[in-house]
C-alpha positions as CSV (number, residue, x, y, z in Angstrom):
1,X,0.0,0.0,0.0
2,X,1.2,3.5,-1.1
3,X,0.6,5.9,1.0
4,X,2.1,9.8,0.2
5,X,0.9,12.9,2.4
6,X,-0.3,15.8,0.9
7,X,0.9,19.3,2.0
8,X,0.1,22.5,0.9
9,X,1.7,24.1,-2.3
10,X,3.7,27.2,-2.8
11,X,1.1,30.3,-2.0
12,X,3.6,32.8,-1.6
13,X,4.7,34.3,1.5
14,X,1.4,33.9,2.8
15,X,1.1,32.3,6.6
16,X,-1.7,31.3,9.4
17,X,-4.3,30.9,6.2
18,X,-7.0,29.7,7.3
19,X,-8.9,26.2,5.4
20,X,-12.2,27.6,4.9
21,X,-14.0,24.3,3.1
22,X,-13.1,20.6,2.9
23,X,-13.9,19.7,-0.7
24,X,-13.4,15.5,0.1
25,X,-13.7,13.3,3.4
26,X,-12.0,9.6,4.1
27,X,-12.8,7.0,1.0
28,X,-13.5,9.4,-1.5
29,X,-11.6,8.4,-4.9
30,X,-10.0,11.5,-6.4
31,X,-8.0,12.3,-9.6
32,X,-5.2,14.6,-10.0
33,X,-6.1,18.2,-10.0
34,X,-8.9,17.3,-8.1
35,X,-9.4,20.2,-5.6
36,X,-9.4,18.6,-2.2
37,X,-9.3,22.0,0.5
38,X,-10.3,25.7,0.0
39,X,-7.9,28.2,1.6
40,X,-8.8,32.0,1.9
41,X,-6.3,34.9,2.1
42,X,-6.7,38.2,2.7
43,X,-6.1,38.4,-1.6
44,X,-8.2,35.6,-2.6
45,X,-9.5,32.2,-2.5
46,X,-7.6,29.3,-3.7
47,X,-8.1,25.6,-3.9
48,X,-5.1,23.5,-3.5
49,X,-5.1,20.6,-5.7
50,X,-4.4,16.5,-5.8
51,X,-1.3,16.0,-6.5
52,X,-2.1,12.3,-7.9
53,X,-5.1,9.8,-8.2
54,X,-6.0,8.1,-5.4
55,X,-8.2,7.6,-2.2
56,X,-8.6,10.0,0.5
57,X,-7.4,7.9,4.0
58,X,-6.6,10.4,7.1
59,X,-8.2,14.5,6.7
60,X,-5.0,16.4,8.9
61,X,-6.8,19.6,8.4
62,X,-10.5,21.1,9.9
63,X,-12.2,24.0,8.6
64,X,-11.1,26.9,10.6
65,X,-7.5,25.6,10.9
66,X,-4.2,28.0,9.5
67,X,-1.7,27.0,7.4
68,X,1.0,27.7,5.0
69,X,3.4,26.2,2.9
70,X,4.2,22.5,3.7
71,X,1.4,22.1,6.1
72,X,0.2,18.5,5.6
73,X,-3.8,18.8,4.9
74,X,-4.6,14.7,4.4
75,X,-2.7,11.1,3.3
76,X,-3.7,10.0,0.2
77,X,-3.4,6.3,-1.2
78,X,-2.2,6.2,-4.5
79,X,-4.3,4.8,-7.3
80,X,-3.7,1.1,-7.3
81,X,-2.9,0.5,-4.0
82,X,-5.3,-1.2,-1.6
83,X,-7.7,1.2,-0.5
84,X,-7.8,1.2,3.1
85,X,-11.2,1.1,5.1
86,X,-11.3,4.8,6.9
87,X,-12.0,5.1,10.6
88,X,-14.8,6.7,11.5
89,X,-14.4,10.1,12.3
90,X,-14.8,10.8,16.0
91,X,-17.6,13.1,16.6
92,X,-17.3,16.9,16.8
93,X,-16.5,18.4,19.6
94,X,-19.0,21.1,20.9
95,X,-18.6,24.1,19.4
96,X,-19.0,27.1,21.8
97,X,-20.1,29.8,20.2
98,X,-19.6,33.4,21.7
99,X,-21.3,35.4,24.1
100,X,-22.5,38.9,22.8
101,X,-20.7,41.8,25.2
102,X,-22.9,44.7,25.9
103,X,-20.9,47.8,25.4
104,X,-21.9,50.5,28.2
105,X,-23.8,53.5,27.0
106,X,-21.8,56.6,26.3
107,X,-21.5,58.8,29.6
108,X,-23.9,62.0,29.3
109,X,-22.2,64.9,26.9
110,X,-19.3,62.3,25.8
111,X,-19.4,60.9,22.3
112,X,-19.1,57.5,21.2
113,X,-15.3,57.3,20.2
114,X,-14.7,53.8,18.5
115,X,-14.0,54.3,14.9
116,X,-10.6,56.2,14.4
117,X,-9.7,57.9,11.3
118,X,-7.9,55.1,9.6
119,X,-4.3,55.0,9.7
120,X,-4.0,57.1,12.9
121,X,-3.9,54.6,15.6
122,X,-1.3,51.1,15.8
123,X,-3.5,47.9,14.4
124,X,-4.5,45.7,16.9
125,X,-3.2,42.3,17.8
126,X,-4.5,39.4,15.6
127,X,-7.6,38.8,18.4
128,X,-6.5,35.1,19.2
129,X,-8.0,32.3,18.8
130,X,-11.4,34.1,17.2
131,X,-12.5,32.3,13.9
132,X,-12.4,35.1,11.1
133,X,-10.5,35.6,8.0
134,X,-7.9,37.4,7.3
135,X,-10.0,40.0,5.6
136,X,-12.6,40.1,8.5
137,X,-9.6,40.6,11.0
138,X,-7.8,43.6,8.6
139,X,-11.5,45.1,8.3
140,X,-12.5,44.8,12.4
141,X,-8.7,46.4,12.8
142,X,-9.1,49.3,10.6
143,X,-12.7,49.9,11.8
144,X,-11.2,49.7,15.2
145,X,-13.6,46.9,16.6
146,X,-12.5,44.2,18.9
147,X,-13.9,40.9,17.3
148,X,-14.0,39.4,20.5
149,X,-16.7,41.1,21.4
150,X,-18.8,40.4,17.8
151,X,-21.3,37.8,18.0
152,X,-20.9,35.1,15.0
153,X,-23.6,33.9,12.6
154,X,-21.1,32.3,10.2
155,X,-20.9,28.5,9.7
156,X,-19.2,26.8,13.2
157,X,-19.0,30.2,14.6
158,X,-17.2,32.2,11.9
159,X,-17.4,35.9,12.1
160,X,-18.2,37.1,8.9
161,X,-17.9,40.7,7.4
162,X,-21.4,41.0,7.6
163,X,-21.1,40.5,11.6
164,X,-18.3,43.1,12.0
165,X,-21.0,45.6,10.0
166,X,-24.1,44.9,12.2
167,X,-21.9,45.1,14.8
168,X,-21.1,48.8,13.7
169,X,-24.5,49.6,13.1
170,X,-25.8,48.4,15.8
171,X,-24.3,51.1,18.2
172,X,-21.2,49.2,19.5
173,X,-18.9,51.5,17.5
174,X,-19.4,55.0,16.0
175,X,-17.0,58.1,14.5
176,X,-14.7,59.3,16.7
177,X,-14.8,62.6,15.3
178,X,-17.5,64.2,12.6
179,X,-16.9,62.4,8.9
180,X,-14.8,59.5,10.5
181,X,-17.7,57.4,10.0
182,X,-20.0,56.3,6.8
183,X,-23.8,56.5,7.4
184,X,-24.9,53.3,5.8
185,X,-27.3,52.8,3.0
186,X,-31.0,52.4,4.6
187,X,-32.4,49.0,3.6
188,X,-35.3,48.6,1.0
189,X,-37.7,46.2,0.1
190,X,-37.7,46.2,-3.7
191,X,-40.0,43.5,-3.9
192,X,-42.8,46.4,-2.9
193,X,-42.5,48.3,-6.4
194,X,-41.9,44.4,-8.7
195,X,-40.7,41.3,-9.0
196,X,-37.2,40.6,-8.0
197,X,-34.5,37.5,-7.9
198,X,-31.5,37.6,-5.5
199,X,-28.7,35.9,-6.2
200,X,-25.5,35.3,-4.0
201,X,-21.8,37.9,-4.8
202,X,-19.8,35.6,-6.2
203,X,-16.7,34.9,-4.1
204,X,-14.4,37.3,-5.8
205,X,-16.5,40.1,-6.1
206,X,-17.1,39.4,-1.8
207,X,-12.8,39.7,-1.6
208,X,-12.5,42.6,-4.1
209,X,-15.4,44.9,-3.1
210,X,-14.1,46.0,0.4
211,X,-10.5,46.1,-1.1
212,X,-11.4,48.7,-3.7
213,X,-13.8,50.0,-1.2
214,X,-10.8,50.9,1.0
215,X,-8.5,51.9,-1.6
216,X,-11.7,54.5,-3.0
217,X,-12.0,56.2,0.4
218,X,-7.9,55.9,1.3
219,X,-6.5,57.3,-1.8
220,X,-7.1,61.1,-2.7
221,X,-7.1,60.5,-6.8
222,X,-7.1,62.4,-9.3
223,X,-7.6,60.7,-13.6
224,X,-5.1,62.4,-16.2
225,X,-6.4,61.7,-19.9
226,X,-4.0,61.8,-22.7
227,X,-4.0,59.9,-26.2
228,X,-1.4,58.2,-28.4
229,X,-0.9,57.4,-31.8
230,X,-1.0,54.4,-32.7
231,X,-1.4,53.5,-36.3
232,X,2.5,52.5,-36.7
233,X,2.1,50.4,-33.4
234,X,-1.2,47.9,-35.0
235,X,0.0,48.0,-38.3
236,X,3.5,46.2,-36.4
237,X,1.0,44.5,-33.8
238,X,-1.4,42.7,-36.5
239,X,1.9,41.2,-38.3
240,X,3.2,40.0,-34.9
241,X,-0.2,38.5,-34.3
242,X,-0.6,37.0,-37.7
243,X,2.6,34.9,-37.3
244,X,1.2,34.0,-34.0
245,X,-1.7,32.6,-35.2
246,X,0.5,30.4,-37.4
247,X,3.0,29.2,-35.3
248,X,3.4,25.8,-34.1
249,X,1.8,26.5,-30.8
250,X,-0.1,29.2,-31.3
251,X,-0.2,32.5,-29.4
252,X,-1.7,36.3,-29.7
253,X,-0.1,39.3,-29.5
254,X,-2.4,41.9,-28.4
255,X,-1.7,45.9,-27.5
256,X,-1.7,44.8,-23.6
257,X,2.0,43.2,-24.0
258,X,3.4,46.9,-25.7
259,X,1.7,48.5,-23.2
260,X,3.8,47.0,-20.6
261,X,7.0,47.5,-22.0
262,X,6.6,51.0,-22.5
263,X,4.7,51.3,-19.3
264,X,8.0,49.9,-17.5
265,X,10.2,52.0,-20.1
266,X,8.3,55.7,-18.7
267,X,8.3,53.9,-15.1
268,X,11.9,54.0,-14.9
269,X,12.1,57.7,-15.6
270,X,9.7,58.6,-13.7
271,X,10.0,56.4,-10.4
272,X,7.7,58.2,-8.2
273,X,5.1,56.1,-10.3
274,X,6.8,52.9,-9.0
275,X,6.7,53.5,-5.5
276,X,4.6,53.2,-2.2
277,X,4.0,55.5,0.8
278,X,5.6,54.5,4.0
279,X,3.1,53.1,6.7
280,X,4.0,56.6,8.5
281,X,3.1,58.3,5.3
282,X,6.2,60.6,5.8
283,X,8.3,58.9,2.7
284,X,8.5,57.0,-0.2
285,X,9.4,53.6,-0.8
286,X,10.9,53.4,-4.2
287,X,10.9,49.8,-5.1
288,X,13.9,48.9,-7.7
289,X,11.8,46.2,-9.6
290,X,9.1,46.1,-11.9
291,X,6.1,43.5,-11.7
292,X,2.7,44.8,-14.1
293,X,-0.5,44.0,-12.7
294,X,-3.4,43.5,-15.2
295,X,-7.3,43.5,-14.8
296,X,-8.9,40.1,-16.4
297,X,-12.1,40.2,-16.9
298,X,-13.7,36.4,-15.3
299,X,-16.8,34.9,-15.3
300,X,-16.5,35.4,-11.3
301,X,-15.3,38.8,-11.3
302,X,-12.0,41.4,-12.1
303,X,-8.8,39.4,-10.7
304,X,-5.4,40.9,-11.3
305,X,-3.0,38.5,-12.2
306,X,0.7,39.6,-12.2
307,X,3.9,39.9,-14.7
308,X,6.3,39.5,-12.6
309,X,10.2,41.2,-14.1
310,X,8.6,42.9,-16.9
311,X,11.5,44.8,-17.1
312,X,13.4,41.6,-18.2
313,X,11.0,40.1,-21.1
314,X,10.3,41.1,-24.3
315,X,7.1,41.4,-26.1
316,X,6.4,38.3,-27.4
317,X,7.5,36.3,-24.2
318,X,4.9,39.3,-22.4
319,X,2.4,37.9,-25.0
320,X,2.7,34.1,-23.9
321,X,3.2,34.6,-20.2
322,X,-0.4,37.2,-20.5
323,X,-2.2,34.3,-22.5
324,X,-1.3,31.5,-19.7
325,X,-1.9,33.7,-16.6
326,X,-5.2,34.8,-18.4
327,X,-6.4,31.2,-19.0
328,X,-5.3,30.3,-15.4
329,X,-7.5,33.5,-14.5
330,X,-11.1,32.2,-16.1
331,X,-10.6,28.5,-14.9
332,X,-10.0,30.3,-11.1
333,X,-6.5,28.3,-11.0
334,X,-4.5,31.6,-10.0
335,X,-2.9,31.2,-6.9
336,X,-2.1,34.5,-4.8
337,X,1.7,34.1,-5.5
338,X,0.5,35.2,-9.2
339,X,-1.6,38.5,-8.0
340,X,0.5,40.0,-5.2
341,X,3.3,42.2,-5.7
342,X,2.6,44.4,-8.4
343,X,4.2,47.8,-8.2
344,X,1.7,49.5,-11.1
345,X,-1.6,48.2,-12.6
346,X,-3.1,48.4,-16.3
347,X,-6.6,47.9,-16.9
348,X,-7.6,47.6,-20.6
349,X,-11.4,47.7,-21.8
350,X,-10.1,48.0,-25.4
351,X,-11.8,44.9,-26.2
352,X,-15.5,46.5,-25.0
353,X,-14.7,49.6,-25.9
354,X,-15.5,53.5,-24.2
355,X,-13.7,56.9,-24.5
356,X,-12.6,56.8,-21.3
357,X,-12.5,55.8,-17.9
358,X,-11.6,56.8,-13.9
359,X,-9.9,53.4,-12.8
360,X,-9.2,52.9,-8.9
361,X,-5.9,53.0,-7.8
362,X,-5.1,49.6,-6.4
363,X,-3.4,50.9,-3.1
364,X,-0.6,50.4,-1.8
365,X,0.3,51.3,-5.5
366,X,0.1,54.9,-6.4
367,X,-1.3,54.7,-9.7
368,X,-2.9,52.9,-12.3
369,X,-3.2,53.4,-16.5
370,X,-6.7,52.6,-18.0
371,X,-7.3,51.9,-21.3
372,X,-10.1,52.2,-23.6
373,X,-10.8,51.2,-27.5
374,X,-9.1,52.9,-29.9
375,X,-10.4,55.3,-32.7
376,X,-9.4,56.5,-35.9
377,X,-9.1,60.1,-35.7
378,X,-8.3,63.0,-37.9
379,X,-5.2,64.8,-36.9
380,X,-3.6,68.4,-37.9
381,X,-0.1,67.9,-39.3
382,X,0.8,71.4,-39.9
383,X,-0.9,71.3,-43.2
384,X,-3.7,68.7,-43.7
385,X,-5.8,66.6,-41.4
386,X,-5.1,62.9,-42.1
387,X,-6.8,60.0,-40.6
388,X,-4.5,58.3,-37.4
389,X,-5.7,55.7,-34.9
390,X,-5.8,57.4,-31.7
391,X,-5.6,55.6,-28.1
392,X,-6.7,57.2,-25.1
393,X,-5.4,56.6,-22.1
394,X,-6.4,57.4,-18.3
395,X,-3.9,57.4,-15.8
396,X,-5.5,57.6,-12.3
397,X,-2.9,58.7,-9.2
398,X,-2.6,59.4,-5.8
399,X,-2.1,62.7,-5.5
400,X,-0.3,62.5,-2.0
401,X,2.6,60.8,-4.2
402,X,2.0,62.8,-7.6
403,X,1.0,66.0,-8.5
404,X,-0.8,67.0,-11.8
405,X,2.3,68.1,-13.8
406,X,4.1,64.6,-12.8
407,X,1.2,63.0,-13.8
408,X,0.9,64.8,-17.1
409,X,5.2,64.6,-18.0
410,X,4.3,60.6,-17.1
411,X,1.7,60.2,-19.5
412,X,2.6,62.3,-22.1
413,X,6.5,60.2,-21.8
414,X,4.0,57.1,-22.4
415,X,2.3,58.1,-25.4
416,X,5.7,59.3,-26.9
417,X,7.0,55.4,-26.2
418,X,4.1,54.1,-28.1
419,X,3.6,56.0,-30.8
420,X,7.6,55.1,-31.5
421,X,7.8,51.2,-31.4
422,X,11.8,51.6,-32.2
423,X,12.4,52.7,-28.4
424,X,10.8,48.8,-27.3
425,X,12.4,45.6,-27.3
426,X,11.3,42.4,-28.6
């Protein structure tokens, strides 16, 4: 009998993440790629995956338990091998679910003071042994809310977002000073005017939403729109693209890979753009590499897969790497290794189309270039107007970090880069 452990895969420098489904029990025949757990980081879900056939003998893991690279999760019999008969599970243990803490009321003429302005006091401790996620914990911390003292609804006691926000409703926190705090959109029942049909956030959209909530009310941005010709650029792009097409293995080329070679090319001059404010916000942190986040568009949601040393490939090995992570994005296989780190983000709806758009800065970065369809166009040349395909672009930046005339030099730099294709590398 052939018995292998299964532990964890690489998921980055992630640790303490916390199993938040079991996807197979004891006797259950799998095949490789199977997903057997579902782990949940303060990025993104994941599903770690068989790394053979075989039977499922011992689970090592329980929802609610943390782990990280290496951690065993179950022993698996490989396929072949007598199949042993499993042990019954030993009943649950009983589950104690939290006591709700009454907060005392407010003495007379003092005001509530629970909910800091975010960033001005130390985060708390990591509350213990309380069963939340990551993102539940980083939310209760920068809400200022000690989850110890938030009753549960979740599954097996789980404190959920949704807890920590009735919890703030409810009158256990409020602003500590006038504007700190977010009056909440009163509840309706739409049912009254028609017929409706609710249907469940998928699990992306739950992970982004509060991210790019956070970043929206953080982040004091401000959208630069410039354009850049193009018409030398797709002529080059649709030749690239037809010997693609008609390679051995075939591949695209679309704008997106150009876009991040000159988007690293005008990064380097211009390093501001590549940086990150201190957690004391009293400096910069200018980071000497250069990994290019880009929005895919999945049937579950926006995801951000990342390039990783963009500064080191050339476009065509951009265009292969962008076609794998993409197709590892709409089958959900990305693992948060592949969407952390990025030091500036592109988000392309050329493919949909629009004139332009106000993208969020995905904080900690400090900007982000949007990118909409391109048009033809008819431009002045000194003497005639002649028809040019024209690409805007819509750089959105935090204007703590960059002012309007840095934002402007940046973008204008960019468009120069593309409408020359002689200043990128292959």
């Amino acid at each position: 009998m052939s018995k292998i452990e299964v532990k964890v895969p690489d998921i980055g420098d992630f640790k303490g993440v916390p199993v938040i489904e079991i996807l197979v029990k004891p006797g259950d025949a799998i095949k490789a790629e199977d997903p057997l757990i579902v782990l949940e980081s303060d990025k993104a879900t994941m599903e770690v995956p068989a790394p053979e056939a075989g039977v499922v003998s011992d689970l090592l893991v329980k929802v609610g338990d943390k782990v990280a690279e290496g951690s065993p999760i179950l022993t698996l019999v490989a396929e072949g091998a007598a199949s042993p008969t499993p042990a019954a599970p030993p009943p649950p243990a009983p589950e104690a679910k939290p006591e709700p803490v009454p907060v005392p009321a407010p003495e007379a003429g003092k005001p509530f003071n629970a909910m800091p302005i975010l960033g001005l006091r130390a985060p708390r401790a990591d509350f213990g042994d309380v069963f939340a996620s990551p993102a539940v914990r980083r939310l209760a911390r920068e809400l200022d809310i000690d989850l110890t003292r938030v009753p549960a609804t979740g599954d097996k006691g789980r404190i959920t977002k949704e807890d920590v926000k009735a919890f703030l409703s409810g009158g256990k926190a409020a602003p500590a000073m006038a504007g700190a705090g977010i009056p909440e959109i009163p509840a309706i029942d739409f049912s009254k005017f028609g017929p409706v049909e609710e249907k469940p956030l998928s699990r992306i959209r739950k992970l982004s939403g509060p991210f790019l909530h956070r970043s929206w009310l953080n982040v004091p941005a401000v959208t630069h729109n410039d354009e850049a010709d193009i018409t030398d650029l797709e002529d080059f792009r649709k030749r690239l693209d037809d010997e693609g097409k008609k390679a051995k293995e075939p591949y695209r080329v679309s704008l997106l890979p150009f876009l991040i070679r000159a988007s690293v090319a005008v990064l380097k001059q211009y390093p501001d753009v590549n940086s990150s404010l201190s957690p004391g916000k009293d400096s910069l942190i200018h980071k000497k590499y250069w990994h290019i986040g880009f929005a895919c568009d999945t049937p579950e949601g926006l995801v951000v897969p990342v390039i990783r040393d963009a500064d080191k490939k050339g476009v065509l090995e951009l265009a292969h790497e962008l076609g794998e992570l993409s197709a590892k994005a709409r089958a959900g296989k990305l693992t948060p290794a592949e969407m952390s780190g990025a030091t500036f983000t592109i988000s392309s709806l050329g493919g949909i189309g629009g004139t332009s758009f106000s993208p969020i800065v995905n904080a900690p970065e400090v900007a982000i270039l949007g990118v909409v369809r391109s048009k033809m166009a008819p431009v002045w040349t000194g003497k005639e107007f002649v028809p040019r395909l024209m690409l805007p672009l819509s750089l959105s930046y935090d204007h703590r970090v960059i002012d309007g005339a840095a934002a402007a030099r940046f973008a204008r730099a960019l468009c120069v880069v593309l409408e020359d294709i002689r200043r990128l590398s292959l």
